[in-house]
C-alpha positions in Angstrom: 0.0 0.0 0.0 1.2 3.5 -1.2 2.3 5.5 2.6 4.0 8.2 1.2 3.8 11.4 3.9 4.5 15.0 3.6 7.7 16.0 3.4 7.5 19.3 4.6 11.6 20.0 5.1 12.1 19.7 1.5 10.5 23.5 1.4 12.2 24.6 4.6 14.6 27.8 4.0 18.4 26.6 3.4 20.7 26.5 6.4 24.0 28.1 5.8 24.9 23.9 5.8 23.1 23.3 2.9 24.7 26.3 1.0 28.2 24.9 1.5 27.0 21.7 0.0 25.6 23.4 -2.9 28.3 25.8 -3.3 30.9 22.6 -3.8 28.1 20.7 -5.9 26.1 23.4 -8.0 28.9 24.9 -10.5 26.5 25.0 -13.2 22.5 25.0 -13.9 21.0 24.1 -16.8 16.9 24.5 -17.1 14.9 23.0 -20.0 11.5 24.5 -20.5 8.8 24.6 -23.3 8.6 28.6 -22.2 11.2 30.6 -20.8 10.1 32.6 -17.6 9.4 35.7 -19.8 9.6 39.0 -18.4 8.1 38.9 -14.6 10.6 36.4 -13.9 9.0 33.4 -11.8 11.6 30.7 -11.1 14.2 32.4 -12.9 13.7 35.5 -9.7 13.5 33.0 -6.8 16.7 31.6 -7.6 18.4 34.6 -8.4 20.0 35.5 -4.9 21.1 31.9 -4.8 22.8 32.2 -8.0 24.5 35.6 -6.8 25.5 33.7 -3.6 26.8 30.8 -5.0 28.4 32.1 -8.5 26.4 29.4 -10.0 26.2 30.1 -13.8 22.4 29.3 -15.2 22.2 28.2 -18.6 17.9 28.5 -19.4 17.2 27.1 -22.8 13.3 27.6 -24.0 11.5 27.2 -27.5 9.2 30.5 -26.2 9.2 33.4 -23.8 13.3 34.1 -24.0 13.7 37.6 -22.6 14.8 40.1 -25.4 18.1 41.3 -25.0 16.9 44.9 -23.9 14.9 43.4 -21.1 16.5 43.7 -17.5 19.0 41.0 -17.4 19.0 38.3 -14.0 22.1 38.0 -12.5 23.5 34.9 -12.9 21.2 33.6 -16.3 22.0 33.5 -19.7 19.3 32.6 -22.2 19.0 30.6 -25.3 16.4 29.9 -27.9 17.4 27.0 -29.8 17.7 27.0 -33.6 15.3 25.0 -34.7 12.8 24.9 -37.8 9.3 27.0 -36.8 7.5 24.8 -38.8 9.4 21.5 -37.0 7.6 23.8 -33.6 4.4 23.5 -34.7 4.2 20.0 -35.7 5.6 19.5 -32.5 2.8 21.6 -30.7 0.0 19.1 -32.2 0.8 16.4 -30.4 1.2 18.9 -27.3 -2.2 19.9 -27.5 -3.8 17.1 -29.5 -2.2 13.9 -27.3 -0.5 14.5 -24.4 -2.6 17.7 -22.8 -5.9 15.7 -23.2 -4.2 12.5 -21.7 -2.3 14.2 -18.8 -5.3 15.6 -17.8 -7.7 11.6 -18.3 -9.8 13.9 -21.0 -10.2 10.5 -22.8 -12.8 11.9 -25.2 -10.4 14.5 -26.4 -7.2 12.3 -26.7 -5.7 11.9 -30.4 -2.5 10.0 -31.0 -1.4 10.7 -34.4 1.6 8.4 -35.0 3.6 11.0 -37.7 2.4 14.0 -35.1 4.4 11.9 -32.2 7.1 11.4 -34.8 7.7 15.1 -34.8 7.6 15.6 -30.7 10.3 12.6 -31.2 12.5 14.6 -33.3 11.9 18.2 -31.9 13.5 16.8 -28.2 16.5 15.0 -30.4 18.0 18.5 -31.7 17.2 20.1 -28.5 19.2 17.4 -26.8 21.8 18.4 -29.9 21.3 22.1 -29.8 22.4 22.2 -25.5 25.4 20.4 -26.6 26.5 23.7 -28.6 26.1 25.8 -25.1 27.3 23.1 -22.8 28.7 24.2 -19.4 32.5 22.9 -19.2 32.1 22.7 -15.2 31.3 19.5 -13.5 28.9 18.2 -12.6 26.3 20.3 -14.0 22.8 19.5 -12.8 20.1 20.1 -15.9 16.6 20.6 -14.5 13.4 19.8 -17.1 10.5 21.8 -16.7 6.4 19.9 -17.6 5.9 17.3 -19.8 6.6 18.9 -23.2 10.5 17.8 -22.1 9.2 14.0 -21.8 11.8 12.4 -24.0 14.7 14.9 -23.2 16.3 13.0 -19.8 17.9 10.2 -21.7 19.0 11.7 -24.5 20.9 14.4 -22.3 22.3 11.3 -20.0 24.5 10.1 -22.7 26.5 13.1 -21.8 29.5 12.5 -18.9 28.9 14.8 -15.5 24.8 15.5 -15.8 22.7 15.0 -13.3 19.1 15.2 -14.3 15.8 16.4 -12.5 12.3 16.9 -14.0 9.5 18.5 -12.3 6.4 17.6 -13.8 4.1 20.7 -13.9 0.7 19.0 -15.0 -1.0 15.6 -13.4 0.0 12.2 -13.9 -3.4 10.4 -15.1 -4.0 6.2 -13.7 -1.2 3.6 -14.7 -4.6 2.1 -16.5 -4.6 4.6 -18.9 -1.4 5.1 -19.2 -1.4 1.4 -20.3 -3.4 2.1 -23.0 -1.7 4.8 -24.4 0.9 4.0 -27.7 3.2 6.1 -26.5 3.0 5.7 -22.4 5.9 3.0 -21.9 8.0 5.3 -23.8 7.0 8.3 -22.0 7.2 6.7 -18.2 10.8 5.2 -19.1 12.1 8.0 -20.6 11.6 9.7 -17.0 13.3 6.9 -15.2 16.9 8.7 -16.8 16.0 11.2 -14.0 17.5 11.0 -10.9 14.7 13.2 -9.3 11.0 13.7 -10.2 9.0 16.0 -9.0 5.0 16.4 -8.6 3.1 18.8 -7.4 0.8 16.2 -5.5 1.1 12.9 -3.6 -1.9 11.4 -5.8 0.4 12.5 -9.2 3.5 11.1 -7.8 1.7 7.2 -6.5 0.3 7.4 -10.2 3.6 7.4 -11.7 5.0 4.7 -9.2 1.7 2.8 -9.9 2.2 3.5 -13.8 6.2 2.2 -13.6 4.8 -0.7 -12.3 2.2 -2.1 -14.6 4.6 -0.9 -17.8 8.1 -1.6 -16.7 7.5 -4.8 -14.7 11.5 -5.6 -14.4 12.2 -1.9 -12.3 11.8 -2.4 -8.8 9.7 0.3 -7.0 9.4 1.1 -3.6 6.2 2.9 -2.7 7.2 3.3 0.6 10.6 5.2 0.0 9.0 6.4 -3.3 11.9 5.0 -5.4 12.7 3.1 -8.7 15.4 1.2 -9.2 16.0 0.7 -13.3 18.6 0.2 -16.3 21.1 0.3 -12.8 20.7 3.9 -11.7 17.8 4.8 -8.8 14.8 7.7 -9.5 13.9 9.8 -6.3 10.2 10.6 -6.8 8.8 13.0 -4.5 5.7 15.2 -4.0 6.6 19.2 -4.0 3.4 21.6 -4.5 4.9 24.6 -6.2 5.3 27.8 -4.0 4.3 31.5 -4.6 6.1 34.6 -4.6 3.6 35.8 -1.5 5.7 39.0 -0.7 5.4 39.9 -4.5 2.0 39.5 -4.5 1.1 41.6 -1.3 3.2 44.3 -3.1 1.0 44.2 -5.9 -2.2 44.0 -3.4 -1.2 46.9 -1.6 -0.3 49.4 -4.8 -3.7 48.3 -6.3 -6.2 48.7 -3.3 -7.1 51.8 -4.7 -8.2 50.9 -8.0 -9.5 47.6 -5.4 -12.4 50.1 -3.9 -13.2 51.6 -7.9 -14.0 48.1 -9.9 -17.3 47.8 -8.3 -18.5 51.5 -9.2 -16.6 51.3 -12.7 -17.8 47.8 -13.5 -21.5 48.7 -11.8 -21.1 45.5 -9.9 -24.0 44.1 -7.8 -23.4 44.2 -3.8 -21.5 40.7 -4.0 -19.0 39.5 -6.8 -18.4 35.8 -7.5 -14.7 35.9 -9.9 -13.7 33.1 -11.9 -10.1 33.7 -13.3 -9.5 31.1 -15.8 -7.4 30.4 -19.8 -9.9 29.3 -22.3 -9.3 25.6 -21.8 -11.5 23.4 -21.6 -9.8 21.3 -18.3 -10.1 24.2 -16.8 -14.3 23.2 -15.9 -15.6 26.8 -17.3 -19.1 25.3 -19.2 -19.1 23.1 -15.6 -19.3 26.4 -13.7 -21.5 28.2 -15.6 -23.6 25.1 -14.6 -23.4 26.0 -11.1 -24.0 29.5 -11.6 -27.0 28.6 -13.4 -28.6 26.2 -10.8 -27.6 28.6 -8.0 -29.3 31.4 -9.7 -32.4 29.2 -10.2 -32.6 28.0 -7.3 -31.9 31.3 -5.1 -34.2 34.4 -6.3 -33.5 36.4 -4.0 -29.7 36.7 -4.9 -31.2 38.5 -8.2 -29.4 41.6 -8.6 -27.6 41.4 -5.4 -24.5 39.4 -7.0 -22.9 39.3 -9.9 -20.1 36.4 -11.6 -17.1 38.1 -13.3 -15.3 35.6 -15.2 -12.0 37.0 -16.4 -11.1 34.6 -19.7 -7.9 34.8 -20.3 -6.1 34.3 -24.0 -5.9 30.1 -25.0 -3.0 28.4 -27.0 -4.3 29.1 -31.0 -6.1 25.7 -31.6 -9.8 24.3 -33.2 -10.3 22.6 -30.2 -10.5 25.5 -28.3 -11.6 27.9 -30.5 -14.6 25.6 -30.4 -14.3 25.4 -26.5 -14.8 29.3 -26.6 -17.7 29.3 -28.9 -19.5 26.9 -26.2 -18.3 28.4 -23.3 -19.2 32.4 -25.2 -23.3 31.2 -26.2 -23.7 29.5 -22.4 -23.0 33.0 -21.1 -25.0 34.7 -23.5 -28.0 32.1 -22.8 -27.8 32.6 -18.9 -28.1 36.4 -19.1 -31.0 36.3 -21.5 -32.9 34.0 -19.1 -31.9 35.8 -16.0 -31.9 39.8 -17.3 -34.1 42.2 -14.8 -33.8 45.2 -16.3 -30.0 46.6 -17.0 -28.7 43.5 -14.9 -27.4 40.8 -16.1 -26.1 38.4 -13.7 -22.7 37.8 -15.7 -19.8 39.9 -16.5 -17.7 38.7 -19.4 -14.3 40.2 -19.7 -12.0 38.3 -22.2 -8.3 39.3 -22.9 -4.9 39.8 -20.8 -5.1 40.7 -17.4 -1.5 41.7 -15.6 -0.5 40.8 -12.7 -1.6 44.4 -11.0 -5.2 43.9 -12.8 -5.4 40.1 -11.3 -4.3 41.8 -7.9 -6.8 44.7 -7.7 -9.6 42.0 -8.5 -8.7 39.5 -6.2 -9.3 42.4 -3.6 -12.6 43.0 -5.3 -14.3 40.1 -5.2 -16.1 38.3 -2.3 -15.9 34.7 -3.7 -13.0 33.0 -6.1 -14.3 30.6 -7.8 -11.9 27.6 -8.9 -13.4 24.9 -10.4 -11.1 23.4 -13.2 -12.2 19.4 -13.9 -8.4 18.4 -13.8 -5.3 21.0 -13.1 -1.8 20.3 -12.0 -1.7 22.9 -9.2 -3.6 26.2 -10.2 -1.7 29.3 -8.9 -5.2 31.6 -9.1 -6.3 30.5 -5.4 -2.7 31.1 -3.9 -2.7 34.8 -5.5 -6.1 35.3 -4.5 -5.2 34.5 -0.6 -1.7 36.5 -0.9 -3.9 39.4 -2.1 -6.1 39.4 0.6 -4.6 41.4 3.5 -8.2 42.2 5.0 -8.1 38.2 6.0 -11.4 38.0 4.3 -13.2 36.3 1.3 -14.0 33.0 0.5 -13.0 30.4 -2.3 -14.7 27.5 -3.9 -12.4 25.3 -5.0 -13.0 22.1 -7.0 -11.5 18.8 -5.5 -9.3 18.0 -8.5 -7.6 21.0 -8.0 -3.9 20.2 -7.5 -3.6 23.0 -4.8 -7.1 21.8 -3.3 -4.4 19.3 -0.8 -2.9 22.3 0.4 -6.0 24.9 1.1 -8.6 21.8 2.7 -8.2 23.4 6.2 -10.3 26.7 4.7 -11.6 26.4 0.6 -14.9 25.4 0.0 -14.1 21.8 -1.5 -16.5 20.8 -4.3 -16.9 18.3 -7.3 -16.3 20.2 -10.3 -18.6 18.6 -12.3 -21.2 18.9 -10.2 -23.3 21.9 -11.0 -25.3 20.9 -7.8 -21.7 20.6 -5.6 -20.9 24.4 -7.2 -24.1 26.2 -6.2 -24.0 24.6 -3.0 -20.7 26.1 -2.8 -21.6 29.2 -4.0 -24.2 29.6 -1.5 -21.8 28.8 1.3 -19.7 31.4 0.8 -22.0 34.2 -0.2 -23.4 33.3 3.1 -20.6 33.0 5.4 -19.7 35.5 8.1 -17.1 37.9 8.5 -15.1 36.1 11.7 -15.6 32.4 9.5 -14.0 33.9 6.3 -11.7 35.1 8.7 -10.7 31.9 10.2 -10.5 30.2 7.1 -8.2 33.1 4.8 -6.1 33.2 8.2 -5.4 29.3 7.7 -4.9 29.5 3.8 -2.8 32.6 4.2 -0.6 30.6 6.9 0.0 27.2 4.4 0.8 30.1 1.2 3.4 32.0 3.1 5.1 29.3 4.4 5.7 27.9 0.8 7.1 30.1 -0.8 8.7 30.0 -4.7 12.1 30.9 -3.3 12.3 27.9 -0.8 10.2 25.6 -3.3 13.0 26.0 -6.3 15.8 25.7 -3.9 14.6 22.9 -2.2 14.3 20.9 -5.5 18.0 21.8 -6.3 18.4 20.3 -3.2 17.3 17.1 -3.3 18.3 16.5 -6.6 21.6 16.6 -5.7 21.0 14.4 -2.6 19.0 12.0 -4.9 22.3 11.1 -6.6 23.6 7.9 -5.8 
């Protein structure tokens, strides 16, 4: 039986002890990723001052989202975009979004394995593998760290090299070892991962999943599911569970420089008393058409919430693709069909606001809104909670968050937990935390707030350098 416990000194801050041993074992830091952090920074930020401390040189090599050369340069990073073929990219994105975003996520309906589509994800992750041989670090070791599951086949082509340790945190779920089973490509996925000496998930249910799936595929590894080990091709594979962290003192920042324009949304937006806020990418694991469900039931079935609420769903832009443009279409007419059967005059109980929101905008409407509603059908953490709670320096508000929610482990002891697909589960939500008092919202934010401070992005990205080093044996 699967025993695996929180680990909770893997995110503990680094002792001055664990510094020396990273100083003499961190030269060099290579980081794999689909997207590069962009401008705001992310992971590339929290480890910054490490970098600085250490001298450690970071190599980050990314397909997408390279800073320009004119943006403000990290200390420490050099980035590189690989030169590969665009079109070679694109081919490569179909069986991102066609095959492996549908199965990550057990969206069986939606899965399509196109074997000349697979062929080109195949070849893309062979000339990265030959393009980071061009900008290889001469120091040794180096440790190379993959980012998500568009990296899948990268660990043991970049283990043929001497002095690599390799690490992979995988950013999105890890569906049942049943379906996995199924899938053509799933054996060469889950061995492909074994070349790593550390993977990470963001969940204890994601990492058993992958132990589970290692041992219906790969029956000759030996697995521990205790010590959440593999043993294979005669190197071991630390797995562990690792819930990524948030930049809270960034995010308070933000919160405190946008309370003004805070207190305005409601008159600007001529908001209703109470504001439910979804905050969600057109996707269509990300339960939208489910919520608007809920709405729908919990405006049938509570009157006297007519014109005393309103739901702002902030849609955010999607990856170009027919599935979701047609996602979008769906999700655009349900919204259009609840307002025409719920309009009283000049209200309408739904606010649809589609584009890019920045990080200020996000900030100054998580400060707005009474309820956050989170309800994706399958996500690998969701960062729109944590923000929410970091935002709220009043200790108030509520969230509804839906079960399948990777960050639902962490925020049980004060969401709203509820079954996604359940439009009845969502109103009933809803309705709790319209409802619920000022010292209970209290309690619960006070709780949340606790769990999101202490896990922060600095200590989560450290930590996982950590251990990958100690996971060599």
């Amino acid at each position: 039986m699967f025993t695996a416990t929180r680990q909770p000194h893997l995110l503990s801050p680094l002792t001055p002890e664990d510094l020396g041993q990273l100083q003499v074992q961190l030269p060099a830091l290579n980081i794999f990723s689909y997207r590069g952090p962009g401008q705001s920074g992310g992971v590339a930020s929290s480890l910054a001052p490490l970098t600085r401390q250490l001298g450690t040189k970071v190599q980050w090599i990314a397909l997408s989202g390279v800073p320009e050369v004119n943006d403000r340069p990290i200390a420490g990073f050099s980035f590189y975009k690989p030169e590969v073929p665009e079109e070679l990219i694109a081919r490569h994105g179909q069986a991102v979004h066609n095959y492996l975003w549908p199965l990550f996520h057990g969206i069986e309906d939606k899965i399509h394995y196109d074997a000349e589509e697979w062929k080109n994800f195949r070849q893309l992750s062979i000339m990265l593998a030959h393009q980071s041989q061009r900008i290889a670090s001469r120091s040794f070791p180096t440790l190379v760290w993959l980012h998500d599951f568009e990296m899948a086949l990268l660990a043991p082509m970049l283990a043929m090299d001497a002095g690599v340790i390799l690490a992979h945190f995988w950013h999105v779920p890890w569906p049942s070892p049943e379906l996995m089973k199924r899938t053509p490509a799933g054996y060469e996925i889950t061995e492909a991962l074994l070349s790593n000496r550390l993977l990470g998930f963001h969940t204890e249910e994601y990492a058993r999943n992958f132990l589970l799936t290692v041992t219906e595929l790969i029956p000759e590894a030996k697995v521990d599911l205790d010590e959440m080990t593999v043993r294979y091709a005669g190197h071991w594979t630390k797995v562990l569970a690792m819930p990524l962290g948030l930049d809270y003192p960034y995010w308070q920042r933000l919160a405190r420089a946008s309370r003004t324009h805070a207190e305005a949304i409601t008159v600007t937006h001529r908001l209703a008393h109470q504001v439910i806020l979804g905050v969600d990418r057109i996707d269509y694991t990300k339960g939208i058409l489910e919520k608007l469900a809920g709405v729908e039931k919990f405006l049938t079935e509570n009157p006297d919430y007519h014109r005393r609420c309103h739901y702002v769903q902030l849609a955010q832009p999607y990856t170009p693709n027919a599935v979701f443009s047609t996602y979008l279409a769906e999700v655009r007419n349900r919204v259009k069909e609840i307002n025409q059967k719920f309009r009283k005059d000049s209200w309408e109980p739904i606010v649809w606001m589609e584009g890019y929101f920045d990080h200020q905008q996000l900030a100054a409407w998580y400060q707005a809104a009474d309820v956050l509603a989170v309800t994706p059908v399958r996500d690998g953490l969701n960062l729109i909670a944590k923000e929410y709670i970091a935002c709220r320096l009043d200790e108030q508000g509520a969230i509804v968050l839906g079960e399948k929610t990777g960050s639902a482990a962490e925020l049980v002891s004060g969401a709203i937990l509820v079954d996604s697909q359940s439009s009845d589960a969502i109103c009933a939500g809803i309705l709790q935390a319209l409802s619920m008092g000022v010292e209970e919202k209290r309690r619960r934010m006070v709780s949340m707030r606790h769990v999101v401070a202490w896990n922060r992005l600095h200590d989560w990205a450290c930590g996982f350098l950590r251990q990958a080093i100690g996971a060599v044996r």
